[in-house]
C-alpha positions in Angstrom: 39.6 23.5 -37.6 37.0 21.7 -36.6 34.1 23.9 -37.3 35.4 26.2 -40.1 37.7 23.4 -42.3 35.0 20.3 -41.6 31.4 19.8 -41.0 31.4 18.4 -37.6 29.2 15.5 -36.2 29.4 14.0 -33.3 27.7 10.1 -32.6 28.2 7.1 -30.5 29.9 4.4 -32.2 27.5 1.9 -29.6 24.7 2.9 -31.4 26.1 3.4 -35.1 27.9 0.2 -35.8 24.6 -1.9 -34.4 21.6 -0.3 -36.1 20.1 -1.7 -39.3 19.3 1.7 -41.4 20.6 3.5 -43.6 22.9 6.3 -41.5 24.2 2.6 -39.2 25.1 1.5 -42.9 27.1 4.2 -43.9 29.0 4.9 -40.7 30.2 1.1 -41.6 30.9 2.1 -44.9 33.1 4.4 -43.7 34.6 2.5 -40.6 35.6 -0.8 -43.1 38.4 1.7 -44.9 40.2 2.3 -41.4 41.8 -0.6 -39.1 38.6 -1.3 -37.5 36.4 -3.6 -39.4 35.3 -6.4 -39.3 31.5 -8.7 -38.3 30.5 -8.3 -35.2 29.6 -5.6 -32.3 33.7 -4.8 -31.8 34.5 -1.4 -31.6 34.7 1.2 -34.3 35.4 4.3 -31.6 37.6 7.0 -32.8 38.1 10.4 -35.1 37.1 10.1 -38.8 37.7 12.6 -41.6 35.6 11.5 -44.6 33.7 13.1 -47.8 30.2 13.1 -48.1 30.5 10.1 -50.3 31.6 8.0 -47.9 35.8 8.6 -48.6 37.8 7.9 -45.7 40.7 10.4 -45.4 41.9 10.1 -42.0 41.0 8.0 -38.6 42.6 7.7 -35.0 41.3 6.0 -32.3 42.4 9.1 -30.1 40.7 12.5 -28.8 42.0 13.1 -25.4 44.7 15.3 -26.5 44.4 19.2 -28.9 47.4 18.0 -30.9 46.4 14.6 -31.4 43.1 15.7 -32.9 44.5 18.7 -34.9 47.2 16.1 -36.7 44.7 13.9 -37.8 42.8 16.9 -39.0 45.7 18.2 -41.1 46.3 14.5 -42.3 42.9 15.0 -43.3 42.8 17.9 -45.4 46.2 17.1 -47.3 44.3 14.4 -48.9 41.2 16.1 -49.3 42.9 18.5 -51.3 44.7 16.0 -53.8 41.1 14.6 -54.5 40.2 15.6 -58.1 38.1 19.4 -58.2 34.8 17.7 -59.6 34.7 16.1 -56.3 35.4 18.1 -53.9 32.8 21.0 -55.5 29.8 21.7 -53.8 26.9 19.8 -55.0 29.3 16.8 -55.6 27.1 14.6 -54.0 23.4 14.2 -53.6 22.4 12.9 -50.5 18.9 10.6 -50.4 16.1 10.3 -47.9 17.6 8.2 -44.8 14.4 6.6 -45.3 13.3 4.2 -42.4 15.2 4.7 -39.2 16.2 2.2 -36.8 14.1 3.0 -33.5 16.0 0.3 -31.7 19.0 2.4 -31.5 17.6 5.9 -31.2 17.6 7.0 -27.6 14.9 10.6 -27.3 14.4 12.3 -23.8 10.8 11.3 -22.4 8.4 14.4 -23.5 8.7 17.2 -21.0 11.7 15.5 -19.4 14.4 17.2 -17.7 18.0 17.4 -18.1 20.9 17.8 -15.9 24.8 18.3 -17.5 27.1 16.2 -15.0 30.7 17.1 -14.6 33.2 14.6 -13.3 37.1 15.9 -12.2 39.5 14.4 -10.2 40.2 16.6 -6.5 43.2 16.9 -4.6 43.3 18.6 -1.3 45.7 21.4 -0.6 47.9 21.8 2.7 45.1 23.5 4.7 42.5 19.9 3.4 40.1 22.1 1.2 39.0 20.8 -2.3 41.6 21.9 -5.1 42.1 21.0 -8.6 43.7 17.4 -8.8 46.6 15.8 -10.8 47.2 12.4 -12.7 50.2 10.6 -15.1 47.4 9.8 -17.9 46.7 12.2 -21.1 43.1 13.9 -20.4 42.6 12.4 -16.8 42.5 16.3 -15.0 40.3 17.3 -17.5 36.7 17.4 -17.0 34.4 14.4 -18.2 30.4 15.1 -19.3 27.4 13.3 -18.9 23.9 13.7 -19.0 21.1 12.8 -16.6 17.8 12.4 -17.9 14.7 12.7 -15.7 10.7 11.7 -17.0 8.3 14.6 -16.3 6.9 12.6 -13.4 10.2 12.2 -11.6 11.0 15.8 -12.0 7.5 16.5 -10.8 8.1 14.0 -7.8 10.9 16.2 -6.7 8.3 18.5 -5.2 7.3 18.9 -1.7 4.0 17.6 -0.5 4.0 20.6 2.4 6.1 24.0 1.3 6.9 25.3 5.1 10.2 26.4 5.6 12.0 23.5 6.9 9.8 20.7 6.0 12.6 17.7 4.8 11.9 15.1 2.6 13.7 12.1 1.4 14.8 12.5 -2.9 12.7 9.5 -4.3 14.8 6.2 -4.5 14.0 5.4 -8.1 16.4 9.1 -8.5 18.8 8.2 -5.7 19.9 4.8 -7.3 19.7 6.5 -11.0 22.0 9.3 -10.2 24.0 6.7 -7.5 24.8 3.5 -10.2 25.2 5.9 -13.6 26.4 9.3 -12.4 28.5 8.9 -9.2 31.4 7.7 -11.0 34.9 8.1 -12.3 34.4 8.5 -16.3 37.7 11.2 -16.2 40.0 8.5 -17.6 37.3 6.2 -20.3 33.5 4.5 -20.2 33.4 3.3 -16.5 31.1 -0.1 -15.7 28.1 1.2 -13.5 27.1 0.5 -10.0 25.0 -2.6 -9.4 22.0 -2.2 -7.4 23.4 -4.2 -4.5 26.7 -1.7 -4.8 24.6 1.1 -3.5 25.4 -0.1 0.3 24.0 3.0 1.8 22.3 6.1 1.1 20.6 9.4 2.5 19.5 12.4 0.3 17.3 14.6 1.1 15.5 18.2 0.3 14.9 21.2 2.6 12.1 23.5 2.0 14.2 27.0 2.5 11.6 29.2 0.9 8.2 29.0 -0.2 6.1 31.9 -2.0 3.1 31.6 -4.8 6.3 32.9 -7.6 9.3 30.5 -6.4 10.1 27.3 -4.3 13.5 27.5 -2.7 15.1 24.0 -1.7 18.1 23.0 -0.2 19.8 18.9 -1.0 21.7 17.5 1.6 23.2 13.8 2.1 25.7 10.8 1.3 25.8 7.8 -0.7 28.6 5.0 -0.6 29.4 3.1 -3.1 31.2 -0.4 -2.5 31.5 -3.6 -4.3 32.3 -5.7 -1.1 29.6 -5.2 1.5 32.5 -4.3 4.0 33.4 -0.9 2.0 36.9 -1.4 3.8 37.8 -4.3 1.8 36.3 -3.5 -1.2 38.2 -2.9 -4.6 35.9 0.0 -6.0 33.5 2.1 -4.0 32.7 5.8 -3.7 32.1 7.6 -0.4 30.6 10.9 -1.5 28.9 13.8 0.3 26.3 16.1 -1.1 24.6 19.5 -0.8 22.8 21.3 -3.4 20.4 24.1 -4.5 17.5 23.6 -6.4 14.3 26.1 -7.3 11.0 26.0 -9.2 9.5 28.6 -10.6 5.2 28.2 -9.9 4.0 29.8 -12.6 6.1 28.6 -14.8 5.8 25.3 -13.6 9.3 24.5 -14.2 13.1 23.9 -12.5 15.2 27.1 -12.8 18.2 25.8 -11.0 19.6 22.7 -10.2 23.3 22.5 -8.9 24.6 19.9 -7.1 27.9 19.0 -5.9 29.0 16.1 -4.8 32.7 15.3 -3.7 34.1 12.2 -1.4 37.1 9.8 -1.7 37.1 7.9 -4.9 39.0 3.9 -5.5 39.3 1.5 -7.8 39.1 0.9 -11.8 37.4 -0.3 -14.2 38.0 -2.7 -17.2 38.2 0.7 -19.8 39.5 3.2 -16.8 42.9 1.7 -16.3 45.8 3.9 -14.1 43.9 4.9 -11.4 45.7 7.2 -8.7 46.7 4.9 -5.5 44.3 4.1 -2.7 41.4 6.3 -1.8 41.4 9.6 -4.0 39.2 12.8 -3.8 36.7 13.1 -7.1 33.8 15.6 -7.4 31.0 15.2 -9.5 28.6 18.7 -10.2 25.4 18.8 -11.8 23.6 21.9 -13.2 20.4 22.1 -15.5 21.3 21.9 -19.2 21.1 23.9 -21.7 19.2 23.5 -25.1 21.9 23.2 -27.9 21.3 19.7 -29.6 25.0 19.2 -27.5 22.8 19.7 -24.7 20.5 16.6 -25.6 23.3 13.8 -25.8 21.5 11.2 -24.4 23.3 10.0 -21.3 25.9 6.9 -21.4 23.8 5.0 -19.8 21.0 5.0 -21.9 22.7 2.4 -23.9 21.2 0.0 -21.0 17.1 1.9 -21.6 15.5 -0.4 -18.8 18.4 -0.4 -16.3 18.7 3.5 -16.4 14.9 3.9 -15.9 14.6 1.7 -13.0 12.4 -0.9 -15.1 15.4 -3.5 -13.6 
């Protein structure tokens, strides 16, 4: 329903309801008609069915669940189709230049940057203790959550060895540990998750082995652990992360480029956070994978944490 009854468009309410141009103006436009309104930077999250002119037809503050969704898209087009034929033609309505754009709430990936698709599940471990897929009470929570990472040329670059014989190990640089340790190593399965604070990160050890070297492809091999605490004894903290991880990356020489990135990384998960309510009990199994992404404009979401530019980046 999505794609063939509606024009689909996906944005982040954080950035829409705060920026001063034209697009910021009308998603407010539109967000005034439903129950969230209002000055101020309070929420305006949730599904909207409008026309082109700015219409509200139908809004809920819910997209966890197929049903949900597909209700509000039928309560949608019932009132789409009572509006009057000269409005609901094609051509109805003219659509300007956006004219000047906001850059202080425009978030683009640093040129030549690289992105990785993260992918967040809860784990449960079956009688014999291997991984298996895990199991909650909430709506969506044994689902997958996404996120991007986003990596500057230079860090990408950084990644590589400075000797290619087999076996040579090298530590990942910290600016990428801490980046992937505070905004990716995270429960986002069940909402928007605060991140790690620097001091949080109470440990950590990642590092890559040269397998393979030849002029056409590098062959390396990720290995190491992070925990995660919010009490410097882990033991009495109320949130932390113990997490293990192994991975295979390669680089292609001559194309001077990544070719394969997967990561996994999969420890014993605790704690909540202020918009992740109904956590399992006590220390839980949670795996977070990473692959290179693709290049649909899907693929260039910019990651949730770019909302905080200079934190994400390592500037602070």
């Amino acid at each position: 329903m999505a794609n063939q009854d509606y024009i689909p468009v996906a944005a982040d309410d954080w950035y829409q309801r705060r920026r001063q141009d034209a697009e910021g103006e009308f998603f407010r436009k539109v967000a005034e008609q439903g129950p969230r309104k209002g000055a101020g930077g309070s929420t305006r999250q949730g599904i909207y069915c409008f026309t082109a002119d700015g219409t509200l037809l139908a809004y809920k503050n819910a997209g966890q669940d197929a049903d949900v969704m597909r209700e509000v898209f039928q309560d949608g087009l019932k009132k789409w189709n009572r509006l009057p034929a000269e409005r609901r033609k094609p051509g109805a309505v003219k659509v300007g230049d956006p004219g000047r754009i906001d850059a202080n709430y425009g978030r683009k990936l640093p040129e030549d940057g690289l992105i990785l698709t993260a992918y967040t599940r809860i784990l449960d471990r079956d009688k014999s203790g291997a991984w298996c897929k895990g199991n909650c009470d909430v709506i969506g929570g044994d689902k997958a959550a996404r996120d991007h990472v986003w990596l500057t040329a230079d860090e990408a670059k950084s990644l590589l060895p400075g000797k290619s014989e087999s076996g040579e190990r090298y530590l990942l640089p910290p600016k990428i540990v801490e980046r992937i340790a505070r905004f990716h190593l995270l429960d986002n399965t069940r909402g928007e998750p605060p991140p790690w604070e620097k001091t949080d990160i109470r440990s950590h050890d990642v590092a890559l082995i040269v397998e393979s070297s030849t002029p056409d492809r590098l062959r390396l091999r990720l290995e190491g652990a992070v925990l995660l605490a919010d009490d410097a004894n882990a033991d009495k903290s109320k949130r932390g992360f113990d997490v293990k991880l192994n991975g295979r990356l390669e680089y292609d020489h001559k194309a001077a480029k990544w070719t394969r990135f997967d990561i996994a990384a999969a420890g014993d998960n605790w704690g909540e956070g202020t918009f992740t309510r109904n956590a399992r009990p006590g220390r839980q199994p949670l795996g977070v994978a990473f692959e290179l992404a693709g290049d649909s404009p899907a693929d260039k979401v910019p990651p949730q944490f770019a909302r905080e530019w200079g934190a994400y980046f390592g500037k602070y």
